[in-house]
C-alpha positions as CSV (number, residue, x, y, z in Angstrom):
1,X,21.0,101.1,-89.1
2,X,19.9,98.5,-86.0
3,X,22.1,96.8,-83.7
4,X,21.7,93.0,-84.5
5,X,22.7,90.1,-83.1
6,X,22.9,87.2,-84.8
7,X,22.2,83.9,-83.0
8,X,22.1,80.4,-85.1
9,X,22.9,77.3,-85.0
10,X,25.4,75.7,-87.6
11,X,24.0,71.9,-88.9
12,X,26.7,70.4,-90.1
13,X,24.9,66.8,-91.5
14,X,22.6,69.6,-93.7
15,X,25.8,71.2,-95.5
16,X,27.5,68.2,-96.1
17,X,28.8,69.0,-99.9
18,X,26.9,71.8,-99.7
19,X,27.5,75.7,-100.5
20,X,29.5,76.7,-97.3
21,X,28.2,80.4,-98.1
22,X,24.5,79.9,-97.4
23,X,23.3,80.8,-94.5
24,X,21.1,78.1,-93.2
25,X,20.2,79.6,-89.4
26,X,17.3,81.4,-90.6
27,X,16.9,82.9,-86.5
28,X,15.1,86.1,-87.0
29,X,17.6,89.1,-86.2
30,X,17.5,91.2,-83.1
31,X,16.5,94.7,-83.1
32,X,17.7,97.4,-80.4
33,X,15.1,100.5,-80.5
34,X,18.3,103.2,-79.8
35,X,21.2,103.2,-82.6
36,X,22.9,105.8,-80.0
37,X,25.2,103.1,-78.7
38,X,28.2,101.5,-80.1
39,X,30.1,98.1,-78.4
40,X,33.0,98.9,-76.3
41,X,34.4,95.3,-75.0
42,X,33.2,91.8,-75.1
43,X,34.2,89.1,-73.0
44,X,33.8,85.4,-73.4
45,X,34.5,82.9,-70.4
46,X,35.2,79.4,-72.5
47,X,35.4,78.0,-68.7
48,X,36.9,79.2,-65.7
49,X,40.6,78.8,-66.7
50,X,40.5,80.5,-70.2
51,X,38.8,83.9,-71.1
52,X,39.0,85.8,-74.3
53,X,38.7,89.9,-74.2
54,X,37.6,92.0,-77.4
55,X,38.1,95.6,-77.7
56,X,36.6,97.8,-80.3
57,X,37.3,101.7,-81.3
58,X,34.7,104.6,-81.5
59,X,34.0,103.5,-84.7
60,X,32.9,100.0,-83.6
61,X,36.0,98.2,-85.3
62,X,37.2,95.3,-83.3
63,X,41.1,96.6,-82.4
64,X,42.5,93.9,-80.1
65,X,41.3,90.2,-79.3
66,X,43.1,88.5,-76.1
67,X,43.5,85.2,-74.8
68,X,44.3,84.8,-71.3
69,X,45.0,82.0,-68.9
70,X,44.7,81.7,-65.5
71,X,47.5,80.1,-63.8
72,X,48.7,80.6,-60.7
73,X,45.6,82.6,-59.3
74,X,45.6,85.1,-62.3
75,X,45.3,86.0,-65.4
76,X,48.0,85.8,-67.8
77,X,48.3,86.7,-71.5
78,X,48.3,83.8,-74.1
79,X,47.7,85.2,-77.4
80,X,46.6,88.7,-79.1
81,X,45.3,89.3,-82.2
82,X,45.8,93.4,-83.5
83,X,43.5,95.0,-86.2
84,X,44.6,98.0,-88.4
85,X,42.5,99.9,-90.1
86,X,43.1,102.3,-93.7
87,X,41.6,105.6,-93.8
88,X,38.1,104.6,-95.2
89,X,37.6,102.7,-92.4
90,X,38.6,99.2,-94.1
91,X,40.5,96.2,-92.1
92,X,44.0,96.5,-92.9
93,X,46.1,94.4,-91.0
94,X,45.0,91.2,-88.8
95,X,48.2,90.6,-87.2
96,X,48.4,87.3,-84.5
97,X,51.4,86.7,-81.5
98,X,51.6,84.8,-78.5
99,X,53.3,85.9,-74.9
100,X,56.8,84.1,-74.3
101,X,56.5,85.6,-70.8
102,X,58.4,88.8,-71.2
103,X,56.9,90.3,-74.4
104,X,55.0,89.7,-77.6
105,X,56.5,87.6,-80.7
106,X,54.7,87.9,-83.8
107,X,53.1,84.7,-85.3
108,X,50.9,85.1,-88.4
109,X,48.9,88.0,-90.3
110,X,46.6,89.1,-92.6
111,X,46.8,92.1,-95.0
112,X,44.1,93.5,-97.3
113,X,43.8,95.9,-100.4
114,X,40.4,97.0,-101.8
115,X,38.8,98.4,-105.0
116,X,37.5,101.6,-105.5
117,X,33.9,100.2,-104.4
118,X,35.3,99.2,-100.8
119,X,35.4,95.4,-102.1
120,X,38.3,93.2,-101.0
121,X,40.7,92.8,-104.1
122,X,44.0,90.8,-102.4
123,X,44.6,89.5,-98.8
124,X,47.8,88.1,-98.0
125,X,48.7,85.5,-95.3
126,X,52.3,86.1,-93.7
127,X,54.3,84.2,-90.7
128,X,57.3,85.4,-88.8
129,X,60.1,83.9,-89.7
130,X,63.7,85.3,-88.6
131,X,62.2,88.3,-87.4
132,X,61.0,88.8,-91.1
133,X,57.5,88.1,-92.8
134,X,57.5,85.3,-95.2
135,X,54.5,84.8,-97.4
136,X,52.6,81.8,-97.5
137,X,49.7,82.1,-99.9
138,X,47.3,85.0,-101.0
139,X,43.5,85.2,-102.3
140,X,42.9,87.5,-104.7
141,X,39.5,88.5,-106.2
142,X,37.9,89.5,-109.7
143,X,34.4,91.7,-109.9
144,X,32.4,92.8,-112.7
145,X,31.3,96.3,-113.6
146,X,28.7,95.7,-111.3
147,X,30.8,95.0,-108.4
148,X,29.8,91.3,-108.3
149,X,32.6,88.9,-107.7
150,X,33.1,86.8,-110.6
151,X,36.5,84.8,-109.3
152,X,38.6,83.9,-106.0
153,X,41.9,82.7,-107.0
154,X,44.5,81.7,-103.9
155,X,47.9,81.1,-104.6
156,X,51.0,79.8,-102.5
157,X,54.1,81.2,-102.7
158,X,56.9,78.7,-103.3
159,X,60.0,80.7,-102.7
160,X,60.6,82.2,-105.8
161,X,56.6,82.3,-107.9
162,X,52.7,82.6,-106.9
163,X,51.6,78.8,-107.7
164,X,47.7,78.3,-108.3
165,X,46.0,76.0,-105.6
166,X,42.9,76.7,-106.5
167,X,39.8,78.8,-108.1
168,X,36.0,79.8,-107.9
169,X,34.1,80.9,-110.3
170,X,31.0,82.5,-109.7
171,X,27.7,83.5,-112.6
172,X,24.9,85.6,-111.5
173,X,21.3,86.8,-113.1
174,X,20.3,90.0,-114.2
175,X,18.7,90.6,-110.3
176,X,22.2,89.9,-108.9
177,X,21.8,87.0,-107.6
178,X,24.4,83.8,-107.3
179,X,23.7,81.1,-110.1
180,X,26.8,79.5,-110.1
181,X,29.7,78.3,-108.1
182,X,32.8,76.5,-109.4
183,X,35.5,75.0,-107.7
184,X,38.5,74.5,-109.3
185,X,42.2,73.0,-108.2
186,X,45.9,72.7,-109.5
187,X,46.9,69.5,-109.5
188,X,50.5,69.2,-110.8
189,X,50.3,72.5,-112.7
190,X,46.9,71.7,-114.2
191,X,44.0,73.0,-113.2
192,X,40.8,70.3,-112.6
193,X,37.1,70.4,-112.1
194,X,36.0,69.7,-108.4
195,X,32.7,70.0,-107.7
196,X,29.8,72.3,-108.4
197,X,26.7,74.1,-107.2
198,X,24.0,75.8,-109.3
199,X,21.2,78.3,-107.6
200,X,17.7,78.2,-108.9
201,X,15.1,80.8,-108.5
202,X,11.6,81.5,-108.8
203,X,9.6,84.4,-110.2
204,X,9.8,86.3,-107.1
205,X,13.9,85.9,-106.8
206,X,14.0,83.5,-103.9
207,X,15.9,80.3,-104.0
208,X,14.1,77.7,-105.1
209,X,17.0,75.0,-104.5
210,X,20.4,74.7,-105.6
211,X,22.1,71.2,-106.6
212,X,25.8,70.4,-105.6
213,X,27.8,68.6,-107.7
214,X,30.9,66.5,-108.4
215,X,33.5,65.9,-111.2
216,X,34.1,62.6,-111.4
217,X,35.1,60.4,-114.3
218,X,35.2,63.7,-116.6
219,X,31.9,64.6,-116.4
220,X,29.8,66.3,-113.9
221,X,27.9,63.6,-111.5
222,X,24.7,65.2,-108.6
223,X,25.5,64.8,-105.2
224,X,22.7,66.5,-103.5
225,X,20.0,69.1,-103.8
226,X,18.4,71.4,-101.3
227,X,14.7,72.6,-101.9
228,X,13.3,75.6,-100.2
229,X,9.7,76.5,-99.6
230,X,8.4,79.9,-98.3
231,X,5.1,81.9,-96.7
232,X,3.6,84.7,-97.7
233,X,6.4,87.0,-96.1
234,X,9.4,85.5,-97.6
235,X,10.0,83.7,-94.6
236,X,11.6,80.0,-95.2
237,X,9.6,77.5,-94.1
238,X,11.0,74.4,-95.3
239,X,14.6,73.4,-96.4
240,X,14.8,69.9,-97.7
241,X,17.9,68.0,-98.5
242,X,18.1,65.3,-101.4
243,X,20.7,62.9,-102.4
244,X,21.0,61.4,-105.7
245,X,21.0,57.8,-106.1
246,X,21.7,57.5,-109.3
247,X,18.8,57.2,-110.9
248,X,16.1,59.3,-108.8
249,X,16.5,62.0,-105.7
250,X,16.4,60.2,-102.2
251,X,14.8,61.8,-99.1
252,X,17.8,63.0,-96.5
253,X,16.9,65.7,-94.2
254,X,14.1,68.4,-93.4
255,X,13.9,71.6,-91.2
256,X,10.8,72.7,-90.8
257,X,10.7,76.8,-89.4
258,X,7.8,78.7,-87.2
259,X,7.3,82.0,-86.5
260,X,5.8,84.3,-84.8
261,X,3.5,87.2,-85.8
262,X,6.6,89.7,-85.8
263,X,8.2,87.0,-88.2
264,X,10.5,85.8,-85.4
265,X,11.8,82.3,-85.6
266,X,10.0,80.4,-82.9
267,X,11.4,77.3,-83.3
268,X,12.6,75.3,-86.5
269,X,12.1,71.0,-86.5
270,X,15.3,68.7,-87.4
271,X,14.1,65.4,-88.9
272,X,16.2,62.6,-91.0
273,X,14.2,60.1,-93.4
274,X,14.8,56.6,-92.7
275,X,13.3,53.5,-93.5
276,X,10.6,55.0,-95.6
277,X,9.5,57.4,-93.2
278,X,10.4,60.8,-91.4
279,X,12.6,60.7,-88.1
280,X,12.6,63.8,-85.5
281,X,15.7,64.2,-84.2
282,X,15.8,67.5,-82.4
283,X,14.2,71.2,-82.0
284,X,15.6,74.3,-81.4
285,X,12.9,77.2,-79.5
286,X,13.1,80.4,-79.0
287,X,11.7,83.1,-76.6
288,X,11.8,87.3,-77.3
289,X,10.7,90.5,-75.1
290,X,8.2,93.0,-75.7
291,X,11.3,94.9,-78.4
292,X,11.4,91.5,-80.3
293,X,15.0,91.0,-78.6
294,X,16.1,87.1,-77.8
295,X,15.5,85.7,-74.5
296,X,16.2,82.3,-74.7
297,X,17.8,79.8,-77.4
298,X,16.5,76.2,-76.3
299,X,18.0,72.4,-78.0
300,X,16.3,69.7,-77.5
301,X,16.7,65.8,-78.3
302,X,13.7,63.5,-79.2
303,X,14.4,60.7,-77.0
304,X,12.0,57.8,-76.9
305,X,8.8,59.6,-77.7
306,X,9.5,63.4,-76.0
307,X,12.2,65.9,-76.2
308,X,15.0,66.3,-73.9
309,X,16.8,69.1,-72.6
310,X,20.4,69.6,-74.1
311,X,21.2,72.8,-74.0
312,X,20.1,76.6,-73.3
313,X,21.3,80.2,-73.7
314,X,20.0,83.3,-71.9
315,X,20.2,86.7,-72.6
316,X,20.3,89.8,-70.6
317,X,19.9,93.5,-71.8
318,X,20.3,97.0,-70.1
319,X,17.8,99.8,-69.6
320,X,18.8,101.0,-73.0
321,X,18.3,97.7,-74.9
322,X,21.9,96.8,-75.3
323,X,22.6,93.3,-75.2
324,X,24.9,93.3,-71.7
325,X,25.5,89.2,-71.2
326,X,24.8,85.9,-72.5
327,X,24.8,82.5,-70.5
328,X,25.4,79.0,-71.7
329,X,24.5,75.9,-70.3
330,X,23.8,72.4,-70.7
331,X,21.8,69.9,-69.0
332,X,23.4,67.6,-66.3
333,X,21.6,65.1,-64.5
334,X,18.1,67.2,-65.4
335,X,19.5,70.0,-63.9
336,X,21.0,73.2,-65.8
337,X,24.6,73.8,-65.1
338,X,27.0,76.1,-66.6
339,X,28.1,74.7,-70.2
340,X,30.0,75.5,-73.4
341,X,28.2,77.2,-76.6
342,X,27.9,79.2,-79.1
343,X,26.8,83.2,-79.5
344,X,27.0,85.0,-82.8
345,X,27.2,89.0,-82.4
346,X,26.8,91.4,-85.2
347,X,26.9,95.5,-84.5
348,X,26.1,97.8,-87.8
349,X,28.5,100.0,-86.9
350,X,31.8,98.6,-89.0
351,X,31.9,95.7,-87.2
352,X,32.4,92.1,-88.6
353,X,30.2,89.1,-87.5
354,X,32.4,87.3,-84.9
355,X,31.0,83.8,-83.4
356,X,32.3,83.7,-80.0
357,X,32.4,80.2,-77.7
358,X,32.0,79.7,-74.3
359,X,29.9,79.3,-70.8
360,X,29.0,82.9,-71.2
361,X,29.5,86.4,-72.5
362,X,29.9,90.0,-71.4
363,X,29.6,93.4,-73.1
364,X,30.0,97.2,-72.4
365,X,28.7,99.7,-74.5
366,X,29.4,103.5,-75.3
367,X,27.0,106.1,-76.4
368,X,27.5,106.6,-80.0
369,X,28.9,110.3,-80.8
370,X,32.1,112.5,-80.4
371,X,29.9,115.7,-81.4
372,X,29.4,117.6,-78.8
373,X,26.1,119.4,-79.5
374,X,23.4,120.8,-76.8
375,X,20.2,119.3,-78.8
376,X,17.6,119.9,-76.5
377,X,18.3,123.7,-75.6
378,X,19.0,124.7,-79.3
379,X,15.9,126.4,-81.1
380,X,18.2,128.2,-83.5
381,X,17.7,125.2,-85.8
382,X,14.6,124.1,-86.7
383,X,14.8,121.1,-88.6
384,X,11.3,119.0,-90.9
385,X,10.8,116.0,-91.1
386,X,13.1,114.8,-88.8
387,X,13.9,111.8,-89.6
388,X,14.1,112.1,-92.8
389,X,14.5,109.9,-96.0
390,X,15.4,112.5,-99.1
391,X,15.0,116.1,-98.1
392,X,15.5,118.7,-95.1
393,X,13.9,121.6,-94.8
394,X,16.0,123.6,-92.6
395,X,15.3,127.2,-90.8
396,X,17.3,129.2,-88.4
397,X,17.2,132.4,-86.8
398,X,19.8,134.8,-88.6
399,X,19.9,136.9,-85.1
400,X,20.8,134.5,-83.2
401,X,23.8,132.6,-85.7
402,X,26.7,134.2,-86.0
403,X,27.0,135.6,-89.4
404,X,30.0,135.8,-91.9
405,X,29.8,138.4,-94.8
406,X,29.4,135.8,-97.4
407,X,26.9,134.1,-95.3
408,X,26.8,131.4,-92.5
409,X,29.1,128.3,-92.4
410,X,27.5,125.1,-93.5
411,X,28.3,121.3,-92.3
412,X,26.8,118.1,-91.4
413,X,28.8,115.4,-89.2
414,X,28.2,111.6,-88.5
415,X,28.8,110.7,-85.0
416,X,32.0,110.4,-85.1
417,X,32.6,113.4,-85.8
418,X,33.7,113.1,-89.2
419,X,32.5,115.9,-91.8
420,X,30.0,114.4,-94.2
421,X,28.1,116.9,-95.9
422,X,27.6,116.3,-99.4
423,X,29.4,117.3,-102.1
424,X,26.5,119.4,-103.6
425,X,26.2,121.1,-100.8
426,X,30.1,122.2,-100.2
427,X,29.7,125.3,-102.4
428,X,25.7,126.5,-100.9
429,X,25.2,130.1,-102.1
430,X,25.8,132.6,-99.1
431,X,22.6,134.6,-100.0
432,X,20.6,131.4,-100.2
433,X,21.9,131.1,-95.8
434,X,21.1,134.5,-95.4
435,X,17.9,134.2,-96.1
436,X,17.6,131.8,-92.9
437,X,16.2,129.0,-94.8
438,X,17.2,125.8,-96.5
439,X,16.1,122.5,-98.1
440,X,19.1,120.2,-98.9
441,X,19.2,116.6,-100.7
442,X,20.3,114.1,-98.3
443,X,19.1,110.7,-100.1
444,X,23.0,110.2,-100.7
445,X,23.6,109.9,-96.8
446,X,23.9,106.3,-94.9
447,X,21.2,105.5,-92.8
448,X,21.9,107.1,-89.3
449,X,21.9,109.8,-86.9
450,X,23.8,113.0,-88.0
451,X,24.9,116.8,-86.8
452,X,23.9,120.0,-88.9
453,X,26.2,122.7,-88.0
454,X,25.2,126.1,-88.9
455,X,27.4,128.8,-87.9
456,X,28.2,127.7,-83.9
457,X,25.2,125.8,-83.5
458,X,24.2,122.1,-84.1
459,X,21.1,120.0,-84.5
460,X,20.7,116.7,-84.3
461,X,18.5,114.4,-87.5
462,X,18.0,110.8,-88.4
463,X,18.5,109.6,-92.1
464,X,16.5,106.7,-92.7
């Protein structure tokens, strides 16, 4: 697993009536060369009056976001949002309160239940009322045997019943992927059509374009269409957005993408189509280091025959490639000067993707382990390939491992310290670790970096 971070920009003239579940940012994600480090805070500035402080957990899930104000020369709590967490590492609880001054009053939350796959089954919204949690509505979700979500129904409570609001419905193909989305609503008990969108896909299983419809007159009615075109390496090139006019599909929009030869996204073209002909209206550019990491995020206007400046981010990294700030700003009389923005951060390790606003951002990181293991000095273990994809072939000095009579002890830990050996390994014959030598099956493992503990002694591998 790579630490990403995720930095795009949201069009809202392209979506219009569009899927709200495609992802049109298409910025090539970040890669940081050392998985060894896990988040510890973030901090966003939205200006110099209002900040907003995130804390995570060993295991990278977020645990506390707070808003503070400052007033009267300092900081002073606003709101806090608190994150639970069940035992398979799953968000439990989102729970929201404000500061009357004196203590914490509870506002709003969010529970969730899951399936046996990890997937998101029911999540309820609650707010305090007379020190009590009243329900407001819930979501709840259908898969298929394959795990695929077929149906989101959400449903507001009236007092006494669940009442239907509304429903999607979603269709897939035999490669998994989204055909169909349908979007249904109650409308004095009865449920009726909304609109529509339908994926199509070529021969290699990338979308081709997917039209967006509307129920209108009892019968379904296009809206709009967006068409996709591609290189050789799957990147998107082109996304181009039709309206229907009636009778024929009418030119709208077009983003046209670049990259660079490590198939980062060097810049992507906005136009509009007007009056026959294709309108630029802005460009987005982007800059990356020697580890393919972001530098810069650049938006420009075309303003009378060039581009203007409207707005830039910058980012900063430590010596171990850990994203450590982010700056906003916007252009002001043709100078830069601190501004307002958007970042979007993503970390593999459990952690959601959180946009966060604001004229700049700052994080801490922790090294990524709770096992304490010396893994330069120990040549008990010798450990091949390392990393590894399927097998280990492990060896290890009987003399110099402390022995039981039914053999030596056996275990492998994630970084956290959690036991994760496999579960057709828990019963390895003693003779077979007396003999000093092993080759286990570890294809079943997450990507990551892991512990083998034999006897007293630990050694350090990769799973890849």
């Amino acid at each position: 697993m790579k630490t990403l971070i995720f930095i795009f920009v949201f069009i809202s003239s392209l979506v219009n009536g569009l899927s709200q579940e495609f992802d049109f940012g298409n910025v090539k994600n970040l890669k940081v060369d050392d998985n060894s480090f896990i988040v510890e805070s973030i901090t966003i500035y939205s200006d110099k009056n209002e900040r907003h402080s995130y804390t995570y957990d060993k295991k990278g899930n977020r645990t506390k976001d707070l808003d503070e104000l400052f007033v009267n020369e300092q900081w002073t709590n606003n709101n806090l949002i608190e994150y639970s967490y069940n035992s398979d590492g799953k968000l439990q609880s989102e729970t929201t309160e404000f500061w009357d001054n004196t203590e914490w009053i509870n506002l709003k939350r969010f529970t969730y239940t899951y399936n046996s796959n990890g997937s998101i089954l029911v999540t309820n919204f609650e707010t305090w009322y007379n020190n009590n949690w009243d329900s407001e509505y819930r979501t709840t979700n259908i898969y298929d045997s394959g795990n695929f979500l077929t149906s989101t129904l959400t449903e507001d409570w009236t007092g006494s019943k669940w009442v239907g609001r509304n429903l999607y419905t979603y269709t897939f193909n035999k490669n998994g992927s989204k055909t169909s989305k349908l979007f249904e609503v109650w409308v004095g008990g009865i449920k009726e059509n909304r609109n529509r969108t339908l994926f199509y896909f070529d021969s290699l299983n990338q979308l081709s374009y997917y039209d967006y419809e509307e129920w209108l007159d009892s019968k379904w009615k296009s809206a709009n269409r967006l068409n996709f075109t591609y290189d050789k390496n799957g990147n998107n090139t082109i996304s181009l957005k039709s309206l229907w006019n009636d009778t024929t599909w009418v030119n709208s929009t077009r983003y046209t993408y670049n990259y660079d030869l490590n198939r980062n996204l060097k810049s992507y073209l906005y136009e509009s189509f007007s009056v026959g002909k294709w309108v630029t209206n802005s460009l987005y550019s982007y800059t990356y280091n020697a580890k393919q990491k972001m530098l810069t995020s650049l938006y420009q206007d075309w303003d009378n025959g060039g581009f203007v400046n409207v707005n830039r981010q910058t980012y900063t990294y430590n010596t171990d490639g850990n994203l450590i700030s982010g700056y906003n700003e916007i252009n002001k009389a043709w100078k830069w000067a601190e501004g307002y923005g958007t970042l979007y951060f993503d970390d593999p390790h459990n952690l959601a993707s959180s946009s966060f606003s604001g004229t700049k951002i700052e994080l801490t990181w922790r090294i990524y382990s709770d096992v304490k293991a010396d893994e330069n000095t120990n040549n008990s273990i010798n450990i091949f390939p390392n990393p590894a994809s399927d097998y280990l072939e492990i060896s290890f000095n009987s003399h110099s491992i402390k022995m039981g009579l039914g053999g030596v002890s056996f275990e492998i830990f994630n970084v956290y310290g959690e036991n994760t050996t496999p579960s057709n390994l828990s019963g390895l014959p003693p003779l077979l670790a007396k003999e000093g030598n092993l080759k286990i099956d570890i294809s079943n493992l997450p990507a990551g970096i892991y512990f083998i503990k034999i006897g007293d002694n630990f050694q350090k591998f990769v799973k890849i």
